[in-house]
C-alpha positions in Angstrom: 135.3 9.5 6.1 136.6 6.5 3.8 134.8 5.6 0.0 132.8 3.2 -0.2 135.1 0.5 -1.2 137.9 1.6 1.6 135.1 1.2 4.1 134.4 -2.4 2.8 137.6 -3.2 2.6 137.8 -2.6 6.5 134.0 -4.7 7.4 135.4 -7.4 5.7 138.7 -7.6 6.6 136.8 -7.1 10.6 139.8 -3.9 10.7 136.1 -2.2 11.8 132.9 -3.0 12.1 129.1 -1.4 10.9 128.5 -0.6 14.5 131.9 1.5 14.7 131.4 3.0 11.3 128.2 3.9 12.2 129.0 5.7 15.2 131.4 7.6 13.8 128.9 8.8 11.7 126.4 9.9 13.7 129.2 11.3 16.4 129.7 13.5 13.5 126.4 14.5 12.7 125.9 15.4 16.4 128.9 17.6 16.5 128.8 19.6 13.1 124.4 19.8 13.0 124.3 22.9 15.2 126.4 24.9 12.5 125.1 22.6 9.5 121.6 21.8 10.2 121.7 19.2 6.7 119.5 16.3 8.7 115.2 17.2 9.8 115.2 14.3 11.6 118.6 12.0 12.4 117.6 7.7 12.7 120.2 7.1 15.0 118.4 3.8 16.5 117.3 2.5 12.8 121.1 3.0 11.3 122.6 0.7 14.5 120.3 -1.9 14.2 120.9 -1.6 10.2 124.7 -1.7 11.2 124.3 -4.6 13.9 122.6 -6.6 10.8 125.4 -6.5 8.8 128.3 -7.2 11.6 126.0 -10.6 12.1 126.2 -11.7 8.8 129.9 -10.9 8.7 130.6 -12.8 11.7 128.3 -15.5 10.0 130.9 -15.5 7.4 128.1 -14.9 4.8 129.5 -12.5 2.0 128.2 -8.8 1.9 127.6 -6.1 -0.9 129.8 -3.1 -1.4 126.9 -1.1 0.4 126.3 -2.8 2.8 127.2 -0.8 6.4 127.6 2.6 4.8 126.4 5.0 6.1 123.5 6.9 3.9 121.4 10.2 4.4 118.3 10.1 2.5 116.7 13.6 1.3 112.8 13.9 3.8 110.6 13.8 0.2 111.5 10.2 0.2 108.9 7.8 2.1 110.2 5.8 4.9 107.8 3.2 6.3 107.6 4.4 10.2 109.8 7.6 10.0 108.5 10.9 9.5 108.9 11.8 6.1 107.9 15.9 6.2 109.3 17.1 2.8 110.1 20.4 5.1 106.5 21.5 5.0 104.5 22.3 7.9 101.4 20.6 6.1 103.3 17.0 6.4 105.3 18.1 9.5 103.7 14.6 11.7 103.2 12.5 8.5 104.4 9.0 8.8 104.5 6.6 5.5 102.6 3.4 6.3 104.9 2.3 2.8 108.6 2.3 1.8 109.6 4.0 -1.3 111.5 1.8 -3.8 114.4 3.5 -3.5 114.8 3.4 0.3 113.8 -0.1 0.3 116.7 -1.6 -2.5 119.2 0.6 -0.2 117.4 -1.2 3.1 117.7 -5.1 1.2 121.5 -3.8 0.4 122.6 -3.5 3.6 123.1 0.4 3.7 123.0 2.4 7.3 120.0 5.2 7.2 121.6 8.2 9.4 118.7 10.4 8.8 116.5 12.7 6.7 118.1 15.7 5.0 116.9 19.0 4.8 115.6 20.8 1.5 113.4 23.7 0.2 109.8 22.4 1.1 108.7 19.8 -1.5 111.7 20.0 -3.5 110.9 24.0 -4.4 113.9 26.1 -4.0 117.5 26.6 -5.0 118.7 27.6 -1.5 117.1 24.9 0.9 116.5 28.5 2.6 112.5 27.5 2.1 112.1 24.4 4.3 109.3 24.8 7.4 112.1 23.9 9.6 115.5 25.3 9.2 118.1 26.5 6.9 121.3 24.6 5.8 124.9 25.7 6.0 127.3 25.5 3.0 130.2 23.5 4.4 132.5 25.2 3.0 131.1 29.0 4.2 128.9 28.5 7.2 127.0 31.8 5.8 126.2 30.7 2.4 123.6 28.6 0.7 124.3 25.0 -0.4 121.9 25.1 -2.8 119.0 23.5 -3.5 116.7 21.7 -3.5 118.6 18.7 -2.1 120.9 21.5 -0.2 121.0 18.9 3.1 122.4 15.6 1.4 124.5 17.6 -0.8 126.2 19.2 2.6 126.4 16.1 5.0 128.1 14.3 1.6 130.8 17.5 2.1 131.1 17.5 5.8 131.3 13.8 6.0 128.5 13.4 8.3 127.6 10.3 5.5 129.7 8.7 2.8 126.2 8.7 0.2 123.5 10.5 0.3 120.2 10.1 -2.1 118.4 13.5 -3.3 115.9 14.0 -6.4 116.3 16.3 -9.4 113.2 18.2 -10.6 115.1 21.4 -12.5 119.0 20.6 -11.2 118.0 20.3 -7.6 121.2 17.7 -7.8 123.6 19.0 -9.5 123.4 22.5 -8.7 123.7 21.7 -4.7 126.5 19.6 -5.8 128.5 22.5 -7.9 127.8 25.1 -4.3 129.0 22.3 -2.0 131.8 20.6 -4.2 131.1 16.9 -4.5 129.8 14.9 -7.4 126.0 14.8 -8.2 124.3 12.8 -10.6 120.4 13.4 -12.1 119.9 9.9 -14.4 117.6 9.5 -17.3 113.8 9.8 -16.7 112.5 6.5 -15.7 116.2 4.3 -15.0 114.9 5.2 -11.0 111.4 4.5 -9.5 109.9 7.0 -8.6 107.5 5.0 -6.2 107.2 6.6 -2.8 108.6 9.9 -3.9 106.8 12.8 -3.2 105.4 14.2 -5.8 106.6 18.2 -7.1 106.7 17.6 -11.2 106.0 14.3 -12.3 107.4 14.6 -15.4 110.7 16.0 -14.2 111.6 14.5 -11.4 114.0 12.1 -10.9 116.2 10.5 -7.8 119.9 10.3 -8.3 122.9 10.1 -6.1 125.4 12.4 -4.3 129.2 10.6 -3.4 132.3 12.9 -2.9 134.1 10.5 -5.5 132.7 9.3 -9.4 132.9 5.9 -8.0 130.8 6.1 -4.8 127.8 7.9 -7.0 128.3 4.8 -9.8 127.8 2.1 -6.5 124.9 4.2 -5.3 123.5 4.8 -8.7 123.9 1.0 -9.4 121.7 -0.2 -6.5 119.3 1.9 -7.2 118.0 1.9 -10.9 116.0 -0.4 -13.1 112.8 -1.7 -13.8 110.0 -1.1 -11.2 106.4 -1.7 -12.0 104.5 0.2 -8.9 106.1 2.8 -11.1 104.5 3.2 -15.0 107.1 5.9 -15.8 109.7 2.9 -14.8 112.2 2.2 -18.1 112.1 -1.7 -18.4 116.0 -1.6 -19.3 119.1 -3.9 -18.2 121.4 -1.9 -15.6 124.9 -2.2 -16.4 127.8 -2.1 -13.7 128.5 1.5 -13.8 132.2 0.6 -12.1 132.8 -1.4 -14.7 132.9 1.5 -16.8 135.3 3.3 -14.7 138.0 3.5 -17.1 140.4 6.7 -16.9 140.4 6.4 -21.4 139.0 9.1 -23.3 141.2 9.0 -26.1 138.8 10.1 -29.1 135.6 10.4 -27.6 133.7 13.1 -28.8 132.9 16.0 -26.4 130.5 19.1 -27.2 130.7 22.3 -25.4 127.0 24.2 -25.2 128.0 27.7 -26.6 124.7 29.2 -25.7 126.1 28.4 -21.8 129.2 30.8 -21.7 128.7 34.4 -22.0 126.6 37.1 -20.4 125.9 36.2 -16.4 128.6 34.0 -16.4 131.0 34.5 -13.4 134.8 34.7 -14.6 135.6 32.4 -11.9 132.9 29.7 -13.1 134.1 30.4 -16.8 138.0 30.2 -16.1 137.6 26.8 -14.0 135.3 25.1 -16.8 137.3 26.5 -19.8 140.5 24.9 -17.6 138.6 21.7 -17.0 137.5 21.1 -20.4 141.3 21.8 -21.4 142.2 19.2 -19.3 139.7 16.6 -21.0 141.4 17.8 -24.4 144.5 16.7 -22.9 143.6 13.3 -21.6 142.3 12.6 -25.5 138.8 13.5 -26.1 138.1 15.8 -29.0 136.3 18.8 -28.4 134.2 21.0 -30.6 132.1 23.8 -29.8 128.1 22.6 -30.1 124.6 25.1 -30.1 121.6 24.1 -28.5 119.8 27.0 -29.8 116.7 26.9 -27.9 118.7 26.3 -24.3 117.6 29.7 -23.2 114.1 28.9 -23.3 114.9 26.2 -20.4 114.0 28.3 -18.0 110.4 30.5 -19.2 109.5 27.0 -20.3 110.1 25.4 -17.2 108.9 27.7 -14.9 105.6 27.1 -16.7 105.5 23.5 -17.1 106.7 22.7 -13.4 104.2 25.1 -11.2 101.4 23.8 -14.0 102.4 20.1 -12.5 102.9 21.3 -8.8 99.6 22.6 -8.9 97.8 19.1 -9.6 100.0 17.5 -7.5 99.7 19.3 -4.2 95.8 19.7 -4.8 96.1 16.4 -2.8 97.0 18.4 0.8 93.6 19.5 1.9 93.4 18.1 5.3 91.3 15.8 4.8 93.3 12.5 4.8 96.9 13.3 5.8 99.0 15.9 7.2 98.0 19.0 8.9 94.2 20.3 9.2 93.8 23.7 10.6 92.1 23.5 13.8 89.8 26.8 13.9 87.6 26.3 10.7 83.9 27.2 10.3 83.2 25.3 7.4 84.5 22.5 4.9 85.9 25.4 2.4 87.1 27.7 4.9 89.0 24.5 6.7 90.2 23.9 3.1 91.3 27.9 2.5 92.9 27.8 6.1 94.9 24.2 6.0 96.9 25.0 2.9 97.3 29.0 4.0 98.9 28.0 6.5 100.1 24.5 6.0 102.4 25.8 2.9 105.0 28.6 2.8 105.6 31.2 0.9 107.4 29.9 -2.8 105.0 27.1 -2.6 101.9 29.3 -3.0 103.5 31.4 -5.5 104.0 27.7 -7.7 100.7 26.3 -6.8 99.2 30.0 -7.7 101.5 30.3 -11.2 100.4 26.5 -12.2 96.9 27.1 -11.5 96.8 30.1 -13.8 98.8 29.0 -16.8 95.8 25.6 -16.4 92.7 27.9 -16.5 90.5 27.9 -19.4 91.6 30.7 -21.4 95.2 30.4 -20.7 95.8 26.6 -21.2 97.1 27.1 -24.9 98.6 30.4 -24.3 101.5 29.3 -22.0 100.8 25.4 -20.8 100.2 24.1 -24.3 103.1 26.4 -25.9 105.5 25.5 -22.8 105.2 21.7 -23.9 105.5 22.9 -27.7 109.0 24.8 -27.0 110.0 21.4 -24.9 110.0 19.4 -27.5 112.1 21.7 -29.5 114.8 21.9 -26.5 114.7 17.5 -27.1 115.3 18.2 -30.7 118.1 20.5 -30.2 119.7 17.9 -27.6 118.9 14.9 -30.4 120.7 17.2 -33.2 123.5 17.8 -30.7 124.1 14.2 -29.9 124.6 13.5 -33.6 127.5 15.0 -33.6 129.3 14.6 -29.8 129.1 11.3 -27.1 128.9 14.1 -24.4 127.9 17.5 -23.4 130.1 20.1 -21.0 129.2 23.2 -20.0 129.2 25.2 -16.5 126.8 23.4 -13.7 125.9 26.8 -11.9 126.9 30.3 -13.4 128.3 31.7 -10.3 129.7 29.5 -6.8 127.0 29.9 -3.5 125.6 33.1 -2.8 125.2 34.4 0.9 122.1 33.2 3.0 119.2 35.7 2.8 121.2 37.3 -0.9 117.9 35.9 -3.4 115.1 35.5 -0.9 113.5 38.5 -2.1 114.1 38.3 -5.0 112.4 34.6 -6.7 113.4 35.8 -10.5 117.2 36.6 -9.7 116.8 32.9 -7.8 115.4 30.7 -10.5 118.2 32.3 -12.6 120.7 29.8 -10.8 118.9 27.1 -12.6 119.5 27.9 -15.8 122.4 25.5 -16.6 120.9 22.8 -15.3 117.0 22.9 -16.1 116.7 21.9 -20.1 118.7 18.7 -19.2 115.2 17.5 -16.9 112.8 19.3 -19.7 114.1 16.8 -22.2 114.9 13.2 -19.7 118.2 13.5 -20.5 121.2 12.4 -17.6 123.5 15.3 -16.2 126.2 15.2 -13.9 127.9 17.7 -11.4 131.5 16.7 -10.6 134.0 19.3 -8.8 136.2 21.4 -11.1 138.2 24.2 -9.1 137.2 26.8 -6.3 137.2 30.7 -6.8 139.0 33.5 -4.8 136.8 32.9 -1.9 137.4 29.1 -2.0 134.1 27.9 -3.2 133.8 25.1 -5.0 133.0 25.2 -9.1 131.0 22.5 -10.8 131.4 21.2 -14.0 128.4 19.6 -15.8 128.2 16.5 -17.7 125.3 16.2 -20.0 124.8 12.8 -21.8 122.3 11.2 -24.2 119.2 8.9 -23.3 120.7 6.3 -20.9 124.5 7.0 -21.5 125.7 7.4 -17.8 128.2 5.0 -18.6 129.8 8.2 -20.5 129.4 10.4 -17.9 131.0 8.1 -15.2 134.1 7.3 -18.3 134.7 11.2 -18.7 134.0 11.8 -15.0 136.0 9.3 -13.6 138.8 10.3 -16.0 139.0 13.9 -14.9 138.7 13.3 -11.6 142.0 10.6 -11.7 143.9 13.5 -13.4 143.0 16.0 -11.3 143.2 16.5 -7.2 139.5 18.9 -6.9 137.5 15.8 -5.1 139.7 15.3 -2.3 140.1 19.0 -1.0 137.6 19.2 2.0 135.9 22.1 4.3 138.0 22.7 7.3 134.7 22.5 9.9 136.1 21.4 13.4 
């Protein structure tokens, strides 16, 4: 499937229209989903009147945004007014929004094509998308490996082509790290440049929407339409949003680049480490200058996030008791034992173990032991990234430390699972935005991500050092043989 700016190139030229385009699209989808299973539910009568919109206002001869027909997938945690919105949880299995998120609805007044709902782990939990209620998603590229989560589903139709864009949300690298397994580029922006209005709720604090394209330019257009100012949402940055594509310059020359040292080492895969060592050659070559930086306190990412997360999970899912949404047991004696039996069965297994971790580290007695000194060490990781950005425009280091793992590898095992989070994890503790662009495959041909980290509201760096890797270099347009 063309970019974005190929595909509008043909609407407006008539070459094709939305309708065609669209069908295309969801021809796809209903020929790879039995192997790929990215989409819970697939909108097939909302994206052709979407597309049928648009071909009217061509043939009006009114002018018509670069998003406008292209076909989108939007991860299920996102609310859809009148479309089932399930976050791959049984407890919100027949929920319908009565509201639009903000997201959905900027993408809705731009013109875009809603193919479906993408899988992930159930609310947003999971590095696999091997937890949803519902199913488990392919890796495009090896039908019997993960794609990573949690947004595992849009980062795999983005591969397989079943949609050009696709939207998922970033909590601990649930972007990114999909985007390293399934090769394409994913983008996790600064806390607050994206409403979070009409998300569902996992960490409040850390998570954030952001965009998946197969090209730097198709995440800047979708990343463009979708941030700024939004005041159902009082997290909401109240900051001017530049033209990312303007900033789409393949110049480098002297920009300062900072390699995380703490990153390479011990548990890195020698595949992962060859193909980012080559990558950040390659940026050397095209004129930035690099330097080796520490982030001393990057290993506490992950003990400090696995506290701070579950600690917010827990207040936020206190919410599904089957009382005014979702699904209510239907044998219950009593008000407690309908509450007990609702969310026993109602929420699966990693989800219990989060609520059941956050709900301990917020007990009296334990508050200040872990939750109090979790939020302590966070502001240290900030501090580190602060001291860091002193010195260097942009960070670079690995996305992932190995490529996907085989279905079923880590589902015993939660420890060895959250370890595959530990590139990407401080970057959400201190609101900073990271990016996942393609950077070589292993033996195997899986694709390697290499990670972009910038400071407070400096995508337009990551898209400039992005975009310029991905001009000198051939990674984005390799694609998974799947028919």
């Amino acid at each position: 499937m063309a970019s974005i700016r190929e595909l509008h190139q043909q609407l407006v030229s008539k070459e094709r229209s939305a309708v065609e385009i669209t069908q295309e699209a969801l021809q796809r989808i209903a020929t790879l989903e039995p192997k790929l299973h990215s989409f819970l539910s697939v909108t097939a009568d909302t994206a052709l009147a979407q597309a049928q919109a648009v071909d009217a206002k061509i043939a009006a001869g009114e002018e018509i945004g670069l998003l406008a027909g292209i076909p989108i997938g939007i991860k299920d945690n996102m609310c859809t007014k009148g479309i089932r919105t399930t976050c791959a949880s049984k407890i919100l299995e027949n929920f319908v929004p009565p509201y639009e998120s903000t997201v959905t609805q900027k993408l809705a007044d731009a013109g875009t094509v809603m193919v479906g709902k993408t899988n992930l782990d159930e609310f947003a939990m999971g590095s696999s998308t091997e937890n949803s209620a519902f199913q488990v998603t392919a890796n495009p590229w090896d039908l019997e490996r993960v794609p990573g989560g949690s947004s595992g589903g849009s980062a795999a139709a983005v591969a397989a082509q079943e949609c050009v864009v696709a939207l998922g949300s970033d909590t601990g690298g649930s972007i990114r790290q999909p985007a390293s397994f399934c090769g394409v580029v994913g983008m996790k922006p600064t806390y607050g440049l994206v409403s979070r209005y009409g998300l569902v709720a996992f960490a409040s604090s850390l998570d954030q929407i952001g965009p998946f394209g197969r090209t730097v330019e198709d995440a800047a257009i979708l990343l463009g339409a979708i941030a700024g100012y939004d005041p159902k949402d009082s997290t909401s940055l109240k900051v001017e949003v530049p033209d990312y594509t303007q900033l789409l310059k393949p110049d480098i020359k002297n920009l300062r680049i900072g390699i995380i040292k703490e990153t390479f080492g011990e548990g890195l895969d020698p595949a992962v480490e060859q193909a980012v060592t080559k990558a950040i050659e390659q940026l050397k070559d095209l004129g930035a200058e690099v330097q080796e930086i520490s982030c001393p306190r990057f290993r506490y990412g992950l003990p400090t996030y696995y506290i701070i997360a579950p600690s917010e999970a827990s207040a936020n899912l206190a919410r599904y008791d089957g009382v005014k949404y979702g699904f209510r047991t239907p044998d219950a004696e009593n008000l407690l034992s309908m509450y007990n039996r609702t969310r026993a069965a109602g929420f699966g297994t990693e989800v219990k173990r989060r609520i059941m971790v956050g709900t301990y580290t917020l007990s009296a007695g334990y508050y200040d032991a872990y939750y109090l000194k979790a939020q302590k060490v966070r502001t240290l990781i900030k501090q580190d990234f602060e001291n860091a950005f002193a010195n260097v425009d942009v960070l670079v280091c690995p996305t992932v430390p190995t490529t996907a793992f085989k279905a079923g590898e880590k589902t015993d095992d939660p420890l060895s699972m959250y370890l595959t989070d530990l590139m990407t994890i401080t970057v959400n503790l201190a609101g900073l935005p990271g990016m996942s662009i393609p950077c070589g495959f292993d033996d195997k041909g899986l694709p390697i991500g290499l990670q972009l980290i910038g400071d407070v509201l400096r995508e337009d760096l990551l898209f400039q050092v992005a975009y310029a890797y991905e001009q000198a270099t051939e990674w984005h347009k390799k694609t998974p043989k799947l028919t």
